[in-house]
C-alpha positions as CSV (number, residue, x, y, z in Angstrom):
1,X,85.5,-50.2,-38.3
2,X,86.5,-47.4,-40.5
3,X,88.8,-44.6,-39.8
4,X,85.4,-42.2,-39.7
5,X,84.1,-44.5,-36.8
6,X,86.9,-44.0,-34.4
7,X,86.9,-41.6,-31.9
8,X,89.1,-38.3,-32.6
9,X,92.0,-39.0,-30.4
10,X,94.0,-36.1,-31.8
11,X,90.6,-33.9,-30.0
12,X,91.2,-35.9,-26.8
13,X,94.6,-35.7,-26.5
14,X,94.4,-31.9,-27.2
15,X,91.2,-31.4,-24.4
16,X,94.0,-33.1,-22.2
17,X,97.0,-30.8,-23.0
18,X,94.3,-27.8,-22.2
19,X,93.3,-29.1,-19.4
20,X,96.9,-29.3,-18.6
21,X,98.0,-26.3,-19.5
22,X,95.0,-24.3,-16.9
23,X,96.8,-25.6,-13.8
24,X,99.1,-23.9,-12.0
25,X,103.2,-23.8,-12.9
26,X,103.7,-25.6,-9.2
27,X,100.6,-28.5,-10.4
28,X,102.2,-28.6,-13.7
29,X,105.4,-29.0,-12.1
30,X,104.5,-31.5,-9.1
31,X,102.7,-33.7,-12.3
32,X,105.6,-34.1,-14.2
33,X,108.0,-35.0,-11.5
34,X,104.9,-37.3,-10.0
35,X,104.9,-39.1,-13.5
36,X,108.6,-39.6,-13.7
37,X,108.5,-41.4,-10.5
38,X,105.6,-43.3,-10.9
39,X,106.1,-43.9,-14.3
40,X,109.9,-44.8,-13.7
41,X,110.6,-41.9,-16.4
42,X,113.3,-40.1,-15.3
43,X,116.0,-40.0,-12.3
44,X,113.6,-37.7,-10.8
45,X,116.0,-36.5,-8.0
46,X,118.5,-35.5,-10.9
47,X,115.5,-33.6,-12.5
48,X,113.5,-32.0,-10.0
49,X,115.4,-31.9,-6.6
50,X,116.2,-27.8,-6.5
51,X,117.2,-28.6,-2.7
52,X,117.6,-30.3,0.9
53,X,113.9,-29.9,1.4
54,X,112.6,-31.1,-2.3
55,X,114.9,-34.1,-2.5
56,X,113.6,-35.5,0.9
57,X,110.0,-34.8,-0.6
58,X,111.1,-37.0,-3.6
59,X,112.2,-40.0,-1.9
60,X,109.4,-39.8,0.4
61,X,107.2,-39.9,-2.7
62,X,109.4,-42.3,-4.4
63,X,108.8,-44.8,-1.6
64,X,105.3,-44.3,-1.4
65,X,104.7,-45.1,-5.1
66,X,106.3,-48.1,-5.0
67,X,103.1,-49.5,-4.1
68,X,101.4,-48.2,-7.6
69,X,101.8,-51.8,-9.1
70,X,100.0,-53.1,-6.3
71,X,97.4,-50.6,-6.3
72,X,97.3,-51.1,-10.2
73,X,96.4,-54.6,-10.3
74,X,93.8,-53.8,-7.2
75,X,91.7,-51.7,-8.9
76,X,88.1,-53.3,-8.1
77,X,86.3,-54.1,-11.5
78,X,82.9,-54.3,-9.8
79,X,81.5,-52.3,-6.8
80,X,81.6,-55.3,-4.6
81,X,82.9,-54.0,-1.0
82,X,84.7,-57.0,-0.2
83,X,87.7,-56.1,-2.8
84,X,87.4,-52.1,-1.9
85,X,89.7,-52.4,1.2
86,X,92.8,-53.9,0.0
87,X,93.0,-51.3,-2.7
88,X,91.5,-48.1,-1.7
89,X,94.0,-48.5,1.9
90,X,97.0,-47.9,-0.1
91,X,95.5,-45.4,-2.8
92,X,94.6,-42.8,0.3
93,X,97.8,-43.1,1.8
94,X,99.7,-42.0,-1.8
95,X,96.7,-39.7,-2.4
96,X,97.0,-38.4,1.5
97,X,101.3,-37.9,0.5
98,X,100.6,-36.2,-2.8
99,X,97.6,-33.7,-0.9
100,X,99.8,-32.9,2.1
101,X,102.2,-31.6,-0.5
102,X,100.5,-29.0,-1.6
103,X,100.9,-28.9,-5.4
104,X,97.7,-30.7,-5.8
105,X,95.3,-28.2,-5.3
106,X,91.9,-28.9,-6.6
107,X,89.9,-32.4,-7.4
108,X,90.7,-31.8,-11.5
109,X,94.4,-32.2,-11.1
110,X,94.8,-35.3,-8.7
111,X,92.2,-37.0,-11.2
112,X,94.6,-35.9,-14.0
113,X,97.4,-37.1,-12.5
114,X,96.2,-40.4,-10.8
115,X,94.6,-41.4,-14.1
116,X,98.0,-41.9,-15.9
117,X,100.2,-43.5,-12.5
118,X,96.6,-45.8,-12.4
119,X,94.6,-46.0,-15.1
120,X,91.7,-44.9,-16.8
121,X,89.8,-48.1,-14.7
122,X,90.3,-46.5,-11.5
123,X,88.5,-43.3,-12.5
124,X,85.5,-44.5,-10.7
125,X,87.0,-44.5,-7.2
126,X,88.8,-41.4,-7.3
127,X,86.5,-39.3,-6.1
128,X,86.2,-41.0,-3.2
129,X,89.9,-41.2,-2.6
130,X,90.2,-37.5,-3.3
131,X,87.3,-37.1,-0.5
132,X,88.5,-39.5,2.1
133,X,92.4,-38.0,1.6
134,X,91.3,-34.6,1.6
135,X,89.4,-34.7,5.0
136,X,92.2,-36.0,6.8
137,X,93.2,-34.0,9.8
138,X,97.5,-33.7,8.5
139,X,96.3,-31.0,6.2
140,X,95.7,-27.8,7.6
141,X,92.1,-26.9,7.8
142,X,92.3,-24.0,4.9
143,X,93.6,-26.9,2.3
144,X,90.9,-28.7,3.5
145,X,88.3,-26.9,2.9
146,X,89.7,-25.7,-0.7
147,X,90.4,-29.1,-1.5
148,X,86.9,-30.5,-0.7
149,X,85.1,-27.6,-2.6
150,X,86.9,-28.3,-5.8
151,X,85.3,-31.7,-6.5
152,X,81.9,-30.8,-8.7
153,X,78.7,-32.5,-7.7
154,X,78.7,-34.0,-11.1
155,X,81.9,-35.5,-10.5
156,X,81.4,-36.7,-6.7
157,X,77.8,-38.1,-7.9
158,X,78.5,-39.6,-11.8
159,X,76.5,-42.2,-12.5
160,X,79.6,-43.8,-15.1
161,X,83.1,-43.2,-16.2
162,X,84.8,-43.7,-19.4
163,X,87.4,-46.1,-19.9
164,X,89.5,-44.6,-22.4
165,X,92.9,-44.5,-21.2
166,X,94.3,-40.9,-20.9
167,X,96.6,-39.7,-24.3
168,X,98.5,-36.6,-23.1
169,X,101.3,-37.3,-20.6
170,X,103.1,-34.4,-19.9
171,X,106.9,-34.6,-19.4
172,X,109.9,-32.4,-19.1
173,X,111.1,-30.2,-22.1
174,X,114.1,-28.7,-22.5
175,X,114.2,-25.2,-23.0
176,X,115.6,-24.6,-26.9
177,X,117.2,-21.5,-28.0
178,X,115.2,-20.3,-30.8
179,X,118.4,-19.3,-32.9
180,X,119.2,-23.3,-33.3
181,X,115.8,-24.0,-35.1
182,X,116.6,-21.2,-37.8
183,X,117.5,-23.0,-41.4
């Protein structure tokens, strides 16, 4: 295949930093810190723990995804019921954990986040993880109902999913004083 037959990743990769970028600071913020934990990035508590409150959140979290290899190597390759159980249990319990937090606040950015701690294989049963999470009675009726109306028909009824793997994973930059790139 020749280099005019392969897919423009540099397009991809840009449609995911755009995408990106049109969340929220707080999303932005909860995917990073989500990624260095599940992703083993970072010392995410060194990172992202601006308090008490935050740090307990984090090692909750941390705890909770350290059943993402597990729920990696679950992921059903077929629609067949009898392997749905054993991996959609734990993915609404992490999804149900990342929800109740509050950071996650529309369909777009728990697919954009659970696509790179997953895989682009799972991309087919999020929606109905998202669904299933999002109408559980620990989240306050008003997230509820905010949460549940920002999943589009399209993508709670698509008839296929893509399996190219996401490009763009955002992480931590350090802020640079301008003067220090000068020649």
């Amino acid at each position: 295949m020749g280099a005019r037959m392969k897919p423009a990743e540099g397009a991809m990769t840009l449609a995911e930093m755009k995408e990106f970028a049109g969340f929220s600071a707080a999303t932005q913020r909860y995917i990073r810190r989500s990624l260095d934990i599940g992703l083993e990035r970072e010392d995410a508590m060194e990172r992202w723990s601006r308090d008490v409150v935050e740090a307990a959140s984090i090692r909750a979290q941390a705890r909770l995804y350290d059943r993402l290899p597990e729920i990696r190597t679950l992921v059903p390759d077929d629609s067949g019921l009898e392997l749905v159980e054993p991996f959609m249990a734990p993915l609404l319990v992490v999804t149900a954990f990342d929800l109740g937090q509050g950071r996650l606040t529309s369909f777009s950015a728990y697919r954009f986040l659970y696509e790179r701690l997953i895989g682009a294989e799972a991309r087919p049963w999020l929606p109905s993880a998202f669904c299933a999470s999002a109408a559980l009675p620990h989240l306050h009726p008003e997230l509820r109902r905010k949460l549940l109306q920002s999943i589009s028909e399209a993508a709670a009824t698509a008839s296929g999913w893509s399996l190219r793997q996401p490009a763009f994973f955002p992480a931590w930059v350090e802020k640079v004083d301008p003067r220090t790139l000068q020649n």
